[in-house]
N, C-alpha and C positions, 0 to 999 in steps of 0.2 A: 618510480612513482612515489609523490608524497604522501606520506599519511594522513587519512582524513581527521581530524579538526572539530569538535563542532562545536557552531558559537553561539550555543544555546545550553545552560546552565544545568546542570541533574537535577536541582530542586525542580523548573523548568517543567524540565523530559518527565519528571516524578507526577508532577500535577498533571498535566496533559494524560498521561498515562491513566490518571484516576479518571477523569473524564470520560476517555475512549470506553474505560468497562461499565460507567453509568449509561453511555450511547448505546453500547451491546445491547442493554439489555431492553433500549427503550423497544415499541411498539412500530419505530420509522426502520430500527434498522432491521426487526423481526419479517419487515413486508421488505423489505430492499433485499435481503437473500433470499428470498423465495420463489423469486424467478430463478435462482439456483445457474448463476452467468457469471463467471469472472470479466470484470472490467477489461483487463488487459489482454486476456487471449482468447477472449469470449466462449471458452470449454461449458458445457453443460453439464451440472455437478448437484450432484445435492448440498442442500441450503448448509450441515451441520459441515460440511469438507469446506468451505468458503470461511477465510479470513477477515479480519479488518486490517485494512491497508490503508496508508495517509500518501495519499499523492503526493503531499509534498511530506516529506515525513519531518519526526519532530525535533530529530536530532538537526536538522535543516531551516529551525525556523516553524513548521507545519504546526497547526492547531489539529486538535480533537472536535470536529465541528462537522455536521452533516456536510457543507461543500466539501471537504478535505479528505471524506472517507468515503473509500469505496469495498466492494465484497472483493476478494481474489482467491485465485489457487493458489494450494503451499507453493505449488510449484514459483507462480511469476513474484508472491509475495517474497520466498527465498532471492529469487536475481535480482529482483528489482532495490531489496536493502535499501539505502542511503541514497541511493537516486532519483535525483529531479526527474520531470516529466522528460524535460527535453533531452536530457541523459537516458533516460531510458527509451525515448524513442532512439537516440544513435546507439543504443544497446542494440535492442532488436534489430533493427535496420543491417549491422556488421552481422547480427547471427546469418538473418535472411541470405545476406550474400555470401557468406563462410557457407552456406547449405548449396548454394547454387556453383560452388568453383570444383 
C-alpha cells in the first residue's frame, strides 16, 4: 500500500485548523454536542468526550465549516483518520463482516 499524499499545502491544513478552534468555540457547535451523539456510530456520550471531526478531513481537501464538521467518539474519530466518507463506509462495512465470519 502507497503512502498517503496530501494535496493540500500545511500552510493550508494550518489555517483550516485555526478556523475549526474559532468553530469550537462558537455557540452552533456548543448546541450540536449536546445532544451528546457521535455522528458515526451514534454512542451516547457526554458532550465534553465528543470530538470535532471533518468528514471530509483537511488533509483531503475538507474545510473548517459547519457542513464539514461533525461531534464524534475518540473512538470513530481515531479509525476514521484521513478517510473519505465513502472510505469509511467500506471501512465499516469489512468490520461489520470481519464480526459476523
Amino acid at each position: 500500500m502507497e503512502p498517503f499524499i496530501s494535496p493540500v499545502s500545511e500552510e493550508d491544513i494550518k489555517r483550516e485548523k485555526i478556523r475549526a478552534r474559532e468553530l469550537r468555540k462558537s455557540q452552533w457547535w456548543k448546541r450540536r454536542i449536546a445532544a451528546g451523539v457521535c455522528y458515526f456510530c451514534g454512542a451516547g456520550l457526554h458532550p465534553r468526550d465528543l470530538t470535532m471531526e471533518h468528514i471530509v478531513p483537511l488533509v483531503r481537501g475538507g474545510r473548517s465549516t459547519r457542513s464539514n464538521v461533525v461531534p464524534a467518539c475518540k473512538e470513530c474519530n481515531a479509525k476514521k483518520k484521513y478517510l473519505l466518507p465513502s472510505e469509511w463506509e467500506e471501512y465499516r462495512e469489512k468490520l461489520l463482516a470481519d464480526s459476523w465470519s
